[in-house]
KOLMI-844787 format. One record per residue: x, y, z of N, C-alpha, C in turn. Coordinates in steps of 0.2 Angstrom, whole numbers, padded with zeros to 4 digits, always signed. Atoms other than C-alpha are relative to their C-alpha. Example, Ala and Ser with C-alpha at 12.3 -4.5 7.8 and 13.67 -1.06 7.14 Angstrom:
+0004-0006+0000+0062-0022+0039+0004+0006+0000/-0004-0006-0001+0068-0005+0036-0004+0005+0003/
END
This chain:
+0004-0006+0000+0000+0000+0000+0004+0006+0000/-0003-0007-0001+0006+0016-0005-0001+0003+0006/-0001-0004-0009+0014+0028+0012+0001+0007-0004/-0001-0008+0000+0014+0048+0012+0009+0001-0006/-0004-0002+0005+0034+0044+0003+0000-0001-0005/+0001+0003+0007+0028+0036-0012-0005+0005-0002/+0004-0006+0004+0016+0052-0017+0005+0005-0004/-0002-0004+0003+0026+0062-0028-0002+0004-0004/+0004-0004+0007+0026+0073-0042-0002-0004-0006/-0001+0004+0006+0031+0061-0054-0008-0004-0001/+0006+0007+0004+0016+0047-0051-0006+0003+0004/+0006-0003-0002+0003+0059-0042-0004-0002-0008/+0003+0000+0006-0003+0061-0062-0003-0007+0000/-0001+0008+0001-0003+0041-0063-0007-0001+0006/+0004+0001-0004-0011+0038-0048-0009+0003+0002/+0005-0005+0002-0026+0051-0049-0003-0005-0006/+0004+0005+0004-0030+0041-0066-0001-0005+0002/+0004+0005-0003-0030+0025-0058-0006+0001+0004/+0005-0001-0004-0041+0031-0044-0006+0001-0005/+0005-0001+0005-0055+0038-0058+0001-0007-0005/+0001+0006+0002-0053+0022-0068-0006-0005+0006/+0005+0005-0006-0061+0013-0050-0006+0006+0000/+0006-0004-0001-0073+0028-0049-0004+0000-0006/+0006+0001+0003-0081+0027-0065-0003-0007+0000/+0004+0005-0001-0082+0008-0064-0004+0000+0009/+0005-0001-0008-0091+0012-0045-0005+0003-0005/+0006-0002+0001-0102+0023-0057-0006-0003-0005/+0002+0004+0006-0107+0011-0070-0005-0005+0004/+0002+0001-0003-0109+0000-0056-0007+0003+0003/+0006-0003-0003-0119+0009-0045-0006+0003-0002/+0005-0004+0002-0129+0020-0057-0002-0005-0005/+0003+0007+0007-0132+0006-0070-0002-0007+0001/+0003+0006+0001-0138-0008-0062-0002-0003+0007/+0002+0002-0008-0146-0016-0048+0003-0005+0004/-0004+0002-0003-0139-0027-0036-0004-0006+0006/+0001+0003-0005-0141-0044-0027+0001+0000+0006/-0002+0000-0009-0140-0048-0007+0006-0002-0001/-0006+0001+0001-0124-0056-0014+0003+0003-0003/-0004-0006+0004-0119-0040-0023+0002-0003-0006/-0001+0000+0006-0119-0048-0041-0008+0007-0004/+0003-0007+0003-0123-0033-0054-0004-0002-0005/+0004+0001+0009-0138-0036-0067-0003+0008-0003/+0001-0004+0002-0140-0023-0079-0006+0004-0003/+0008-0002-0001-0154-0012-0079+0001+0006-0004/+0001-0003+0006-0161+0002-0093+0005+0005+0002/-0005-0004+0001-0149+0015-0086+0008-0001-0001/-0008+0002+0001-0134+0005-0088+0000+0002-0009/-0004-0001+0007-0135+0007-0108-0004+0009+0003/+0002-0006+0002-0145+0025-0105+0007+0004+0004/-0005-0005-0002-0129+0033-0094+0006+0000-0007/-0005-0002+0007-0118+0028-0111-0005+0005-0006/+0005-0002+0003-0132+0034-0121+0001+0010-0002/+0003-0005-0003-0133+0050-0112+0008+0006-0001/-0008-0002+0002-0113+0052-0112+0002+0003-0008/-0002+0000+0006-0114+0051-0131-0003+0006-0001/+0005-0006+0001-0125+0066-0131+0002+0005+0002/-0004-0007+0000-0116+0078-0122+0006-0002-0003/-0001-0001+0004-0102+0073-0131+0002+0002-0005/-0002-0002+0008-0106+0076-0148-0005+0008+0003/+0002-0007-0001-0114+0093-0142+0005+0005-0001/-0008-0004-0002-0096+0099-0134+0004-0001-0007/-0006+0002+0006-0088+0092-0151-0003+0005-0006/+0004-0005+0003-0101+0101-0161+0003+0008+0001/-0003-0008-0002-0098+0117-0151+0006+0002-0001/-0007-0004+0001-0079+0117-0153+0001+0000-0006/-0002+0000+0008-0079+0115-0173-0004+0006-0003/+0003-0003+0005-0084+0121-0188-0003-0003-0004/+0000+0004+0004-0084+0106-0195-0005-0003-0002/+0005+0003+0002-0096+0097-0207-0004-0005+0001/+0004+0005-0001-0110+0085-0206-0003-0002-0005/+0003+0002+0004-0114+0084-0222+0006+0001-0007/-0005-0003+0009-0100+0085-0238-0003-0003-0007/+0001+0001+0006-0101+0085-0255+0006-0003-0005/-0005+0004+0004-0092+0072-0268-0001+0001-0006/+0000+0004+0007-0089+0067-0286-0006-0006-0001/+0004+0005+0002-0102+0055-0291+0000-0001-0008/-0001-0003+0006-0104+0048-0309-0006+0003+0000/+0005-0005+0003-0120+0059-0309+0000+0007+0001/+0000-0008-0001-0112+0074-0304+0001-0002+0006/+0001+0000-0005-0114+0080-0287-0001-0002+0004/+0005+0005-0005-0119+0068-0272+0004+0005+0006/+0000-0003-0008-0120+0072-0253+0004-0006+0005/+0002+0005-0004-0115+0060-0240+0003+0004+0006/+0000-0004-0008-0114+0062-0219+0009-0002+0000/-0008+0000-0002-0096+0066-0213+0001-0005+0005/-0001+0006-0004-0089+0056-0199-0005+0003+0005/+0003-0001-0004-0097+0068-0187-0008+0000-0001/+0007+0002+0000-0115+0066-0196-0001-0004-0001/+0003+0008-0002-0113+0048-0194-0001+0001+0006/+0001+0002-0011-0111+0050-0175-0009+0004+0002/+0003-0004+0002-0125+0063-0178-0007-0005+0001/+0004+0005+0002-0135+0050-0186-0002-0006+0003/+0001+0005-0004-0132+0034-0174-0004+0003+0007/+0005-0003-0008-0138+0045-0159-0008-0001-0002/+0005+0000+0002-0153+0048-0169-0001-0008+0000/+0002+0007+0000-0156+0030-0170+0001-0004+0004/-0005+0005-0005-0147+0020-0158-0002+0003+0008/+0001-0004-0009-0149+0032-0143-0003+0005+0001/+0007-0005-0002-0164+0042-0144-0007-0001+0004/+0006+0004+0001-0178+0031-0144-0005+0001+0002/-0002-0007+0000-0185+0043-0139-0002+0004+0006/+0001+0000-0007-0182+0053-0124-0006+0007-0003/+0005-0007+0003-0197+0066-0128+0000+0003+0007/+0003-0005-0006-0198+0082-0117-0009+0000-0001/+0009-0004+0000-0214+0086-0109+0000+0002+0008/+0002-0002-0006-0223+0094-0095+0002-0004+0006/-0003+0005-0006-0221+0081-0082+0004-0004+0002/-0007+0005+0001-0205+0074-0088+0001-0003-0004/-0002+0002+0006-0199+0065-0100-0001-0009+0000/+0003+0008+0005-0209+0048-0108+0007-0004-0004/-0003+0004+0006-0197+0034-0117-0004-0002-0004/+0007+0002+0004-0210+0032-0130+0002-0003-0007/-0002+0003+0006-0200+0026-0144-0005+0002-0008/+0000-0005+0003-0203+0042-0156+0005-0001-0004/-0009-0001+0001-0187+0041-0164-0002-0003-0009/+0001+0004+0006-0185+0034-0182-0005-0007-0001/+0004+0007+0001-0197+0021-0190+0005-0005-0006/-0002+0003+0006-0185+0007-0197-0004-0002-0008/+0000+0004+0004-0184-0003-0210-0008-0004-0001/+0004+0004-0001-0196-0017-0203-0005+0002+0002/+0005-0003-0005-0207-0005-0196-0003+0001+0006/+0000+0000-0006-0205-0005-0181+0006+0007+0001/-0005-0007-0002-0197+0012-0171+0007-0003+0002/-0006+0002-0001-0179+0012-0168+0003-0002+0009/-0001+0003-0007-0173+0003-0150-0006+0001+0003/+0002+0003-0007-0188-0001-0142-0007-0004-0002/+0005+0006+0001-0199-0016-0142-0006+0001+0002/+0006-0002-0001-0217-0016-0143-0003+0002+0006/+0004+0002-0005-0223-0022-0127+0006+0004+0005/-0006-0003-0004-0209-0010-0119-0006+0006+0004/+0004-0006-0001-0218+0002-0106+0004+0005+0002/-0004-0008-0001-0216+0020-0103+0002+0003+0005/-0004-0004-0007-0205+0028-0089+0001+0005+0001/+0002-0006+0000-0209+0042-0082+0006+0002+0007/-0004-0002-0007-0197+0051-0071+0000+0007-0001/+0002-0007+0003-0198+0071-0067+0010+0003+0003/-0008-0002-0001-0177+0075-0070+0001+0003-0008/-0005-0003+0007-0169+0085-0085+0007-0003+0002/-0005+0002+0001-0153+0081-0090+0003+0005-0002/-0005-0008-0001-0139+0093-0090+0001+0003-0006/+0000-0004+0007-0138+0107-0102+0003+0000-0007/-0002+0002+0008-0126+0099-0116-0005-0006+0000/+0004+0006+0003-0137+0084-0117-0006+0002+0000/+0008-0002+0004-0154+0094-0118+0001+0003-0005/+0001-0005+0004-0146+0105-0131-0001-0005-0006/-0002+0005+0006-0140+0090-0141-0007-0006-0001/+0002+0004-0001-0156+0079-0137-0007+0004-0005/+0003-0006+0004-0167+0094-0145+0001-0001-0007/-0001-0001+0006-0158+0094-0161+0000-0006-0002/-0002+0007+0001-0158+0075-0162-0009-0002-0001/+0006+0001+0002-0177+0075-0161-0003+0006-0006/+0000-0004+0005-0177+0090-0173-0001-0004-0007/-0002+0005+0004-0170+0076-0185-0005-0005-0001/+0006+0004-0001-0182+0064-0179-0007+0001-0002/+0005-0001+0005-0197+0073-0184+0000+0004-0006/+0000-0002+0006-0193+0081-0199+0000-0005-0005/+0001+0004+0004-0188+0063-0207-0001-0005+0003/+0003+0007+0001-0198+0050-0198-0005-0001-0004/+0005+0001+0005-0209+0043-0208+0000+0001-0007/-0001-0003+0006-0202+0048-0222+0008-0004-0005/-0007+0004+0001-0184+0040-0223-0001-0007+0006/-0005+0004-0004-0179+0022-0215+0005+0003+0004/-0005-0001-0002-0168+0026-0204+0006-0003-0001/-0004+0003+0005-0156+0013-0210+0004+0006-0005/+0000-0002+0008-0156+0021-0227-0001+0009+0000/+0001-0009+0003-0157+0041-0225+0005+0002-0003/-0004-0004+0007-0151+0050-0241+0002+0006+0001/+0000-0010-0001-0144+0067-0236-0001+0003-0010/+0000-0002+0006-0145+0068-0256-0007+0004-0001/+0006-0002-0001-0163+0072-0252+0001+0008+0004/-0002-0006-0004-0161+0092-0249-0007+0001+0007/+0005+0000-0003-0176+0089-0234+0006-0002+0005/-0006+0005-0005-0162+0076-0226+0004+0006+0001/-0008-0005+0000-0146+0087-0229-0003+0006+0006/+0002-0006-0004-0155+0102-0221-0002-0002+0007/+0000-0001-0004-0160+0095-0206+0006-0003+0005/-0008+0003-0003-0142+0087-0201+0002+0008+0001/-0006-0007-0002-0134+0104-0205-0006+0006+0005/+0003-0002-0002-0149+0114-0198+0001-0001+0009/-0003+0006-0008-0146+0101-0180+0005+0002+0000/-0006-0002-0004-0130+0107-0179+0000+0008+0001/+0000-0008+0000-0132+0126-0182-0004+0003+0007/+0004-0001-0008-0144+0123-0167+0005+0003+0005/-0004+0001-0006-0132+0116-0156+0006+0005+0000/-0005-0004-0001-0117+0128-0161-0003+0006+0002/+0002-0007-0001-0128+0144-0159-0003-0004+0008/+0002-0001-0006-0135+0138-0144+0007-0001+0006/-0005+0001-0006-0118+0131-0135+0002+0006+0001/-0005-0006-0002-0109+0146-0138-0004+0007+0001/+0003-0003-0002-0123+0158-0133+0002+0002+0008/+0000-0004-0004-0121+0170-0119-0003-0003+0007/+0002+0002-0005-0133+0163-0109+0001-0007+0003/-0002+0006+0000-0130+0146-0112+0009-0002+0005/-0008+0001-0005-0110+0149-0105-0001+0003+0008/+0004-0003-0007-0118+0158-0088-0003-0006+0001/+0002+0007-0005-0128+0141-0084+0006-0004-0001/-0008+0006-0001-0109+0130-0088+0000+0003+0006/-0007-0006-0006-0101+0144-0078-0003-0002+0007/+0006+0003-0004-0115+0140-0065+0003-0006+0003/-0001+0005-0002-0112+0124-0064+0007-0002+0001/-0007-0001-0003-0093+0124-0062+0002+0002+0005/-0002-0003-0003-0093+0137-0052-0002-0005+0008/+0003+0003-0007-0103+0127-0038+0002-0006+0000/-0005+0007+0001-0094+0110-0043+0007+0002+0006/-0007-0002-0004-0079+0119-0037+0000+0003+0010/+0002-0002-0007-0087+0128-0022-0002-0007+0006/+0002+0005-0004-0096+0110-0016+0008-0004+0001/-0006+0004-0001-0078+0101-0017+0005+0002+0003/-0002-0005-0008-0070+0113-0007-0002-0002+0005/+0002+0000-0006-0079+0113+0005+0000-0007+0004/+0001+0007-0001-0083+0094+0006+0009-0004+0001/-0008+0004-0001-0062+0090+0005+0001+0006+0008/-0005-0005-0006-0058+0105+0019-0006-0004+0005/+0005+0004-0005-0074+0093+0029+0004-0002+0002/-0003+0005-0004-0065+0078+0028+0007+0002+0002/-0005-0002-0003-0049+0087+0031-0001+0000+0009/+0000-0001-0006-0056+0093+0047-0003-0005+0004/+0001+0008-0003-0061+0075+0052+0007-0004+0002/-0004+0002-0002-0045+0070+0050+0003+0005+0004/-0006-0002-0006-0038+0082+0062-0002-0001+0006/+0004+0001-0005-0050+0077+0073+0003-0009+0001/-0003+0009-0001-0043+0057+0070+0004-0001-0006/-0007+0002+0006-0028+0052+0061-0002-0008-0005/+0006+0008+0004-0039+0035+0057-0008+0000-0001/+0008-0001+0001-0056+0036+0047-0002-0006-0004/+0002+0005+0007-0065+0020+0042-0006+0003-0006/+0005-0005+0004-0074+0025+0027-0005-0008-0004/+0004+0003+0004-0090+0018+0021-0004+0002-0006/+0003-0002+0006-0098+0020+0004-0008-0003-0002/+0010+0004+0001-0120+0013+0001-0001+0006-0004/+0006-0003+0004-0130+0020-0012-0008-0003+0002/+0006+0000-0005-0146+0021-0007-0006+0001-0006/+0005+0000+0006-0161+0018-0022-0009+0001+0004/+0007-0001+0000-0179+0020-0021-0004-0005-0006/+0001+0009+0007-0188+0003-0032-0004+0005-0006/+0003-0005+0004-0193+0009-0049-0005+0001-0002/+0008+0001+0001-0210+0005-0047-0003+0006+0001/+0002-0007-0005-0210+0023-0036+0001+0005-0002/-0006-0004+0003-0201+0034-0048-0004+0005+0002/+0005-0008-0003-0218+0048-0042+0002+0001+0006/-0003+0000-0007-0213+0044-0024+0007+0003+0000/-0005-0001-0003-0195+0047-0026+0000+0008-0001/+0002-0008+0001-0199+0066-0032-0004+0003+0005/+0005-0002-0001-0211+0068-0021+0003+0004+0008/-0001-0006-0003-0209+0081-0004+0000-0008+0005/+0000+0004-0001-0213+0065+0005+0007-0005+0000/-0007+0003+0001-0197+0057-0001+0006+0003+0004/-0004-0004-0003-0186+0073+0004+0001-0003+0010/+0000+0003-0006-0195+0068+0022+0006-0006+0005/+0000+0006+0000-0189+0051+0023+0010-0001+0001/-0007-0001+0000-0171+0055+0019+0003+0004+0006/+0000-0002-0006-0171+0068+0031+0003-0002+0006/-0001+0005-0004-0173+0056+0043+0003-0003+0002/-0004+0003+0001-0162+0045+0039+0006+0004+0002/-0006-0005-0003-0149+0058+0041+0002+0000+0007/+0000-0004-0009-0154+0064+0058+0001-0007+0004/+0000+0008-0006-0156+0046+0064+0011-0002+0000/-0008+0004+0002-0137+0042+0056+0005+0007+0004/-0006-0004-0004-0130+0059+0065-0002-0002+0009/+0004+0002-0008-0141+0054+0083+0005-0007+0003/-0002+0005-0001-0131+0037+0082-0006-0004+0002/+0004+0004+0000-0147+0028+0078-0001-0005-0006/-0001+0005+0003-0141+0019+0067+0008-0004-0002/-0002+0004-0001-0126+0012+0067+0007+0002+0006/-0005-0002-0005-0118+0019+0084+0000+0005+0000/-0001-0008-0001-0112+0036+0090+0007+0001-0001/-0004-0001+0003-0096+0034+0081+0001+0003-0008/+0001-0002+0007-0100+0040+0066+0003+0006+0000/-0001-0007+0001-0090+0056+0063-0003+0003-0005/+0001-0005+0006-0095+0063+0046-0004-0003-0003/+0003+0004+0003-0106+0059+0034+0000+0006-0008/+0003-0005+0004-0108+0066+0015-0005-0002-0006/+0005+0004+0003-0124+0063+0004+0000+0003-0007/+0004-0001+0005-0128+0066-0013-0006-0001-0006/+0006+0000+0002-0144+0068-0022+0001-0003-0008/+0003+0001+0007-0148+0061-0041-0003-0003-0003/+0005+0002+0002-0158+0056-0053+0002-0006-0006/-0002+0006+0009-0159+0042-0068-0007-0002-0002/+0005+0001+0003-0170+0036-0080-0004-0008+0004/+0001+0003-0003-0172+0019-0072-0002-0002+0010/+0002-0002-0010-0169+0022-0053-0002+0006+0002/+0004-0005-0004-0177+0037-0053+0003+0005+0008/-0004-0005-0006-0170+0050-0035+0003-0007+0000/-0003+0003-0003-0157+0042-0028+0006+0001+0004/-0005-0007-0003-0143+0046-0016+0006-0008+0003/-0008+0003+0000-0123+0040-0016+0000+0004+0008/-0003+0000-0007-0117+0041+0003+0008-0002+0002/-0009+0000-0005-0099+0043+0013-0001+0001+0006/-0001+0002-0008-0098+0037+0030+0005+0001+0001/-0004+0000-0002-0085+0042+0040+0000-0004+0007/+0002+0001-0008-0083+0031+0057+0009+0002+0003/-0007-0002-0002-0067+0035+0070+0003-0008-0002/-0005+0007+0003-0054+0021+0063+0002-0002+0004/-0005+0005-0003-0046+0018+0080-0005-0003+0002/+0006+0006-0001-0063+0008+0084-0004-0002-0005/+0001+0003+0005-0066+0002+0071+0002-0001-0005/-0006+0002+0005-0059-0008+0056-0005-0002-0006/+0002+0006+0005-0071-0020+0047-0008+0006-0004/+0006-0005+0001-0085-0009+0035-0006-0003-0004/+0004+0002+0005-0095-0022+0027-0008+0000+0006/+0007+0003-0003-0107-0026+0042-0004+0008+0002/+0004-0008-0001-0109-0005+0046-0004+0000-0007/+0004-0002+0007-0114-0004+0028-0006-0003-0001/+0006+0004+0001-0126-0016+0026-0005+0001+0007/+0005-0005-0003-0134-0008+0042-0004+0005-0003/+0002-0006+0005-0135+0008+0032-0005-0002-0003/+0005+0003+0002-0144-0002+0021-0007+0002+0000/+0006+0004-0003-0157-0012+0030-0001+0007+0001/+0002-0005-0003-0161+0004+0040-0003+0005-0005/+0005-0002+0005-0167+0012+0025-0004-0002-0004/+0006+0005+0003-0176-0001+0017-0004-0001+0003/+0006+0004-0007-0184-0007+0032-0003+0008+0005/-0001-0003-0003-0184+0008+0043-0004+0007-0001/+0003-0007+0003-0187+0025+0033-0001+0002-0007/+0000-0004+0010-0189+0026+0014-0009-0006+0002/+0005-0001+0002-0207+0019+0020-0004-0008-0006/+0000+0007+0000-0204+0001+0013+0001+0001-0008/-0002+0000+0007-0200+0008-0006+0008-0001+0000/-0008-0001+0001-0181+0008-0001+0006-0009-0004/-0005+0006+0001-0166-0003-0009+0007+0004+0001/-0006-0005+0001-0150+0000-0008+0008-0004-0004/-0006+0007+0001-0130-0009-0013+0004+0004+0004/-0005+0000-0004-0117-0010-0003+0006+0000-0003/-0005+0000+0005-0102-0005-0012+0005-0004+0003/-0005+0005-0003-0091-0015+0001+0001-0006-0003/+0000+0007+0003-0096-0030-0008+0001+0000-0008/-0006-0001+0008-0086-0024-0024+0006+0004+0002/-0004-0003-0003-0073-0016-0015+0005-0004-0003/-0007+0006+0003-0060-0030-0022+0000+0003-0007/+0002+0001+0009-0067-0024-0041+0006+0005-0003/-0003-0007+0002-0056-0008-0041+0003+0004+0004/-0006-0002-0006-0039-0002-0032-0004+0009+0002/+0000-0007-0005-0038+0014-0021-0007+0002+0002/+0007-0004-0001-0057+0015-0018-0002+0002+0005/-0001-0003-0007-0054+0023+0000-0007-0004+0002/+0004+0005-0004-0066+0009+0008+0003-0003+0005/-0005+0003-0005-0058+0003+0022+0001+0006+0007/-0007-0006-0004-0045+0013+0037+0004+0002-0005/-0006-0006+0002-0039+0027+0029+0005+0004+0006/-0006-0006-0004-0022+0035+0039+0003+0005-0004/-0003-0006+0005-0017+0053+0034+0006-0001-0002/-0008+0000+0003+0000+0045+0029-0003-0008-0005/+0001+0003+0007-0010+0035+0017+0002+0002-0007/+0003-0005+0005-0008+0043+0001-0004-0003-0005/+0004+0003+0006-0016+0032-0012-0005+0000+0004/+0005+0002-0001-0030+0028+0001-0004+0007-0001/+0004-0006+0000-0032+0048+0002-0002+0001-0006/+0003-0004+0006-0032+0051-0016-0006-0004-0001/+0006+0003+0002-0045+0036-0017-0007+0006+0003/+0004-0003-0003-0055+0049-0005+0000+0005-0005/+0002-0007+0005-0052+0065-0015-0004-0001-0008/+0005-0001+0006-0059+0058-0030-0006-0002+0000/+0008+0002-0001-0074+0048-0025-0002+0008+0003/+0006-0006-0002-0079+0066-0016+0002+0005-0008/+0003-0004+0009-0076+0075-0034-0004-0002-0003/+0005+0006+0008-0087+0060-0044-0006+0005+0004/+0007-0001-0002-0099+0065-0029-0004+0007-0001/+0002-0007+0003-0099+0084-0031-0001+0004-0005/+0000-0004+0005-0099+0087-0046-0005+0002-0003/+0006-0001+0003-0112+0095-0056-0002+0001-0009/+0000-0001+0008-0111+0090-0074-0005-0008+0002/+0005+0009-0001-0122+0071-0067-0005+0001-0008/+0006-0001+0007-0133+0068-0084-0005+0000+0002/+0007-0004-0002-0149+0070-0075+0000+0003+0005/+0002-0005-0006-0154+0084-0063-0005-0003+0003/+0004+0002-0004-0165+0084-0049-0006+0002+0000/+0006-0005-0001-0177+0096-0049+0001+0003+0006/+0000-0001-0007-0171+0098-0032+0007+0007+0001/-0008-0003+0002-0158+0112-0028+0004-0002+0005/-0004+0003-0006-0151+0105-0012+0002-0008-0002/-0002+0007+0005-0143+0090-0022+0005-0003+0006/-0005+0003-0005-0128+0088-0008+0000+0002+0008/+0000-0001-0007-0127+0088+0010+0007-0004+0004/-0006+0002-0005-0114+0086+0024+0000-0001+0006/-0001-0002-0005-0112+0084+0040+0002+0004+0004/-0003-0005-0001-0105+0094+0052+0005-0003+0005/-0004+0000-0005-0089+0094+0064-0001+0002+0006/+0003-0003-0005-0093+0096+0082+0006-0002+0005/-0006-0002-0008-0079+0101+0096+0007-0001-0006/-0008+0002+0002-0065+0102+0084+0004+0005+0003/-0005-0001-0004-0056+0115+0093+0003-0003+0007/+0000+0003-0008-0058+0106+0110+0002-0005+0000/-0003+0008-0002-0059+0087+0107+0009+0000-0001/-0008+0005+0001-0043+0078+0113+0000-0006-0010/-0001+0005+0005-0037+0068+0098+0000-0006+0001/+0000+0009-0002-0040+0050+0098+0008-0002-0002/-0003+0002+0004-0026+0040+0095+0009+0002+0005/-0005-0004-0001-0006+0043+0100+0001+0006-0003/+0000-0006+0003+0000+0060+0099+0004+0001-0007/-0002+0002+0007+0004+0064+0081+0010+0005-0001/-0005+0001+0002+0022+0065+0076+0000+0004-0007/+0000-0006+0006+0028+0077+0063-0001-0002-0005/+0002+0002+0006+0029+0066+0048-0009-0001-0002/+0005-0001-0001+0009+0063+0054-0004+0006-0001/+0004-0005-0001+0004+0079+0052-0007-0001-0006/+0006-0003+0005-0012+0087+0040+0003-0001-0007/-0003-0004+0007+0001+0092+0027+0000-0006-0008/+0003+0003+0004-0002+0077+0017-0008+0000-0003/+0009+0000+0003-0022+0076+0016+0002+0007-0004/+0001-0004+0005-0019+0093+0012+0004+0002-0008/-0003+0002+0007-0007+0091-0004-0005-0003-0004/+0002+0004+0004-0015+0075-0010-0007+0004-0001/+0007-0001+0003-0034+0083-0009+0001+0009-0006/-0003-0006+0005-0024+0100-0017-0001-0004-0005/-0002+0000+0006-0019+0092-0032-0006-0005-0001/+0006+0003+0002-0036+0080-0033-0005+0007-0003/+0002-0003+0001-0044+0096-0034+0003+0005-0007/-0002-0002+0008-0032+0103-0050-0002-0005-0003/-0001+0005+0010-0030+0089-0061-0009+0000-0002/+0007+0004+0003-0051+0085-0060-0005+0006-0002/+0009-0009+0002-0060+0105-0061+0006+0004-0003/
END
């Protein structure tokens, strides 16, 4: 296990990628699929719709930084022909492939499978007897811009073209390719448009701050922190429930119960929660427990309290949950465990899982604005320090380097 002298300059970079390689497969996991009592993962609609959704924002951002074509013009022997460039094939697979179709409307957005009418007659990616899922969340401002322009395309040549087979030679086709993108580049680079990013950066930056100078102040309160991680679901049968003021309730709850020590003890220093949404789990909320390290080691049977206690307990008898402990093998540095401030890989595993948590680019929003929550530190200038007294090499000054530089390379 990397010690405080193996953090360098040299393989900081190095190590930072590792850690985010385990972070996103934690996000794949955890947001794409549901989970047995044995913690095996089967895959559920969000697991293809978070790549889906990726590919959306994406091709927006790639849109917005070019000039580049969607449709050129070649030699044919009949003269002039059209065909889609590379980026109005990408254009064109979303249209097809990963639309299917998420339609805006008043109360949220229907999977209703809108989207191109192949070949065989049937709409593109969704089978007949497929029902409709209703959740009430938007999805972040480069994936509505691009999701807009994709059904632009959508109704101007369903029914009109196979999708298979669209002819940009057909100036009805050509025009609405080029048209979709004129969109998206007037609208990215729009004024207003860069005030909602700037928005969402700036408050990315602010919640990350805040949430690493937390656990900073945890660890100086305890040189050993076992850290727990639980996502916390709502079944998708509730997806009205998980929006609903009543939901907010139930969470609540569950907080005030987890800082009372009413659920798994009165060791629990810190805790940080974040709120989000998806198309299949509908609200949901990723959790970090902190407990003191010098009493405690082992974090599978804490978690699995976390749990139950929200299944059983407060979400009201809608709750599930996973217990990331029971993949905790799948993927290095995942700060799960006794973290010591003379960790350095175990701190960086901390610094980035609280970046994935605060960020605010997540593909769906909540409707909610209080997305993240924290706990609080209580007697930190007074409490004695648990633990022997700390030794110079022991100090702060690692946490604070390692979550410094998590903090540059990832905003």
């Amino acid at each position: 296990m990397m010690n405080h002298k193996a953090v360098t300059d040299e393989n900081i970079d190095r190590l930072i990628k590792e850690v985010e390689e385990g972070e996103r497969l934690h996000e794949r996991i955890a947001k794409g699929m549901r989970h047995t009592a044995a913690g095996k993962a089967i895959n559920t609609e969000d697991h293809d719709w978070q790549i889906h959704l990726k590919r959306f924002e994406y091709m927006a951002k790639r849109l917005a930084a070019s000039e580049a074509a969607v449709v050129t013009p070649f030699k044919s022997g009949r003269g002039i022909a059209h065909k889609l460039t590379t980026l109005g094939k990408h254009m064109h697979s979303l249209c097809v492939n990963a639309l299917p179709l998420v339609e805006r409307a008043e109360q949220g957005f229907y999977l209703k499978g809108h989207s191109f009418r192949k070949a065989d007659g049937t709409m593109a990616g969704v089978a007949d007897e497929e029902p409709y899922t209703v959740i009430h969340a938007i999805p972040n401002p480069h994936i509505t811009v691009m999701l807009r322009a994709c059904m632009q395309i959508a109704e101007k040549l369903s029914g009109f073209y196979p999708a298979e087979w669209v002819n940009v030679n057909e100036p009805k086709a050509r025009a609405a390719f080029e048209h979709a993108a004129r969109f998206v580049r007037r609208t990215c680079r729009s004024k207003r448009f860069k005030t909602v990013i700037g928005n969402h950066e700036r408050s990315a930056k602010k919640n990350l701050k805040s949430c690493l100078d937390y656990v900073t102040g945890l660890f100086e309160q305890h040189s050993k922190l076992l850290v727990l991680r639980i996502d916390l679901y709502i079944h998708p049968d509730n997806h009205e429930w998980s929006a609903s003021d009543h939901a907010e309730r139930c969470i609540s709850h569950y907080l005030r119960a987890l800082r009372e020590g009413r659920i798994i003890g009165p060791d629990v220093k810190g805790w940080i929660v974040k709120r989000e949404g998806g198309f299949y789990r509908g609200i949901h909320f990723h959790l970090m427990v902190f407990l003191d390290g010098h009493k405690h080691k082992e974090g599978y049977v804490y978690s699995q309290q976390l749990g139950e206690a929200w299944k059983n307990r407060f979400s009201d008898g809608k709750g599930t949950y996973f217990n990331c402990w029971a993949l905790r093998k799948e993927y290095e540095y995942n700060a799960l465990g006794v973290v010591h401030i003379s960790d350095g890989a175990m701190l960086t595993g901390i610094g980035i899982a609280v970046a994935y948590m605060t960020k605010e680019d997540c593909t769906l929003e909540t409707g909610r604005s209080r997305n993240l929550r924290r706990g609080i530190i209580v007697g930190l200038a007074d409490s004695p320090k648990p633990g022997a007294p700390r030794k110079a090499e022991n100090d702060l000054s690692l946490v604070k380097r390692v979550f410094a530089d998590c903090s540059t390379q990832l905003l």
